[in-house]
C-alpha positions as MATLAB code, in Angstrom:
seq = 'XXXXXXXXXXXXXXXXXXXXXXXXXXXXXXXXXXXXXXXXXXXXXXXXXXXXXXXXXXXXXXXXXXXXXXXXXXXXXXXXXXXXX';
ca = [
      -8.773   -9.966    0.910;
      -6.142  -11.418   -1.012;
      -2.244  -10.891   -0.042;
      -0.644   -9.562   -2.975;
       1.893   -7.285   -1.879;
       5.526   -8.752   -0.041;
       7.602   -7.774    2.981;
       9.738   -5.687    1.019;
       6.999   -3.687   -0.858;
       4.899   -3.505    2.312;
       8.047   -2.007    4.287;
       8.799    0.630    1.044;
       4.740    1.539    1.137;
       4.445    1.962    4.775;
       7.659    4.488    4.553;
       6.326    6.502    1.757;
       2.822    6.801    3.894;
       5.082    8.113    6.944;
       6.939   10.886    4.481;
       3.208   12.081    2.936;
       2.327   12.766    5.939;
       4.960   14.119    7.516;
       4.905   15.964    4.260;
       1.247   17.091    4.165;
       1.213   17.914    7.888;
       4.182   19.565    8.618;
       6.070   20.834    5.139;
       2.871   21.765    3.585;
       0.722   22.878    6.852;
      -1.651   20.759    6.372;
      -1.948   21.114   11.107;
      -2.532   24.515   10.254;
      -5.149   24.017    8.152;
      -4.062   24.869    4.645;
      -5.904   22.138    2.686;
      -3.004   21.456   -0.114;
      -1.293   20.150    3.154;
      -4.667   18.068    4.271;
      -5.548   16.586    1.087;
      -1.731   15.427    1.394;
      -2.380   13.963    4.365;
      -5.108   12.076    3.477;
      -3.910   10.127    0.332;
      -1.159    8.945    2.836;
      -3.528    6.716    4.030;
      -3.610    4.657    1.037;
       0.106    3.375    1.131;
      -0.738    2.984    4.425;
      -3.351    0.756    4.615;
      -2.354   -1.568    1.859;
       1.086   -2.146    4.066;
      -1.156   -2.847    6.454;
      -3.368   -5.464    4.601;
      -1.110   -6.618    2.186;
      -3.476   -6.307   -1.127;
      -3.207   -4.003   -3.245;
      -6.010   -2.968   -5.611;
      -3.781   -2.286   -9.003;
      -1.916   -5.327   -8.512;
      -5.355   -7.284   -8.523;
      -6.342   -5.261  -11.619;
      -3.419   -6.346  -13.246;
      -2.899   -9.952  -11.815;
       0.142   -9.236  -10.406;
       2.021   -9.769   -7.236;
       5.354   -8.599   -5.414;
       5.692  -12.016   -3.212;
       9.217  -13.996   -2.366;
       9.279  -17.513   -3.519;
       9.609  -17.926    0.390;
       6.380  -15.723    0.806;
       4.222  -17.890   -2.281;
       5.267  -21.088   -0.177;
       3.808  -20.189    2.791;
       0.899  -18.123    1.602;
      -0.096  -19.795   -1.706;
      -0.275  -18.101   -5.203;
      -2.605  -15.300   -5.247;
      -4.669  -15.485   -7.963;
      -5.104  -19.254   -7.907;
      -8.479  -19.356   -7.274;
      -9.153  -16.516  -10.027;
      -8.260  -18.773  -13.140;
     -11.467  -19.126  -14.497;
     -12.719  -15.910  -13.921;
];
């Protein structure tokens, strides 16, 4: 999988994941069962897991990346081996 996605944009992700769900669970009763509340829930997973992996599926789409200079020198570019795709 290919690390696309920085420190900074992995910290901002993984704290939007942590308010859907407090969001879907508890503010929309999602522990109760109402499935507005659920469905909430679940597309906190998303933010999520690409904090967790560090790629992020629009960003490959699009060929973009949010890494530091600090973060390309230690990981490489991200698309470099793409470039004659």
């Amino acid at each position: 999988m290919i690390r696309n996605v920085g420190n900074i944009d992995r910290t901002l992700r993984f704290l939007l994941g942590l308010f859907l769900a407090w969001l879907g669970l508890f503010m929309l009763d999602g522990l109760e069962g109402n499935v507005v509340g659920i469905l909430v829930a679940v597309v906190s997973l998303m933010p999520f897991t690409m904090s967790v992996t560090g790629s992020c599926f629009v960003f490959r789409w699009f060929g973009i990346h949010s890494l530091s200079n600090s973060e390309l020198q230690a990981h490489g570019p991200p698309y470099a081996d793409r470039e004659n795709d």
